[in-house]
Phi, psi and omega in degrees: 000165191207125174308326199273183166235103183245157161258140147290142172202150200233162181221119175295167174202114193235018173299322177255140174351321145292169166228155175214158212231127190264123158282130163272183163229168170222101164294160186299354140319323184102018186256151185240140212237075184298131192250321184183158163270177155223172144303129152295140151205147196325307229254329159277356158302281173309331173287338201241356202285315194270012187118095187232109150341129197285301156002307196269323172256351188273301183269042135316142171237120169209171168269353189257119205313290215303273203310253145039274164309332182308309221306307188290356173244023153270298179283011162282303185294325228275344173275338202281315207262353161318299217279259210305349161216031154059077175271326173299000000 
């Protein structure tokens, strides 16, 4: 978990052979913190384009596979951007 309140936003990038969904972190400065790619899909895509707490997406519950991975490959990243861009 993280003290701050920081957001996830997520952006499309349809540049390449794939379409992919680029994630950011935005901490409360207003500074943006590229965090990882994905395969686009819909339904995280719409949960992350305006902003969701990072807080709020790490204890998502859902049936839908893709958000579930998202969930989990936050908390695969979140000590490397804990240690490396001080997000705690």
């Amino acid at each position: 978990m993280v003290k701050t309140n920081v957001l996830v936003i997520a952006v499309k990038n349809f540049r390449g052979k794939e379409k992919l969904i680029e994630y950011y972190l935005v901490l409360p400065d207003g500074e943006r913190i590229y965090a990882f790619s994905r395969r686009y899909t819909d339904n995280t895509y719409k949960m992350c384009r305006g902003g969701v707490r990072l807080n709020d997406l790490l204890t998502k519950k859902s049936h839908d596979t893709a958000i579930m991975y998202l969930v989990k490959r936050m908390k695969f990243m979140l000590p490397y951007l804990k240690e490396e861009y001080q997000v705690a």
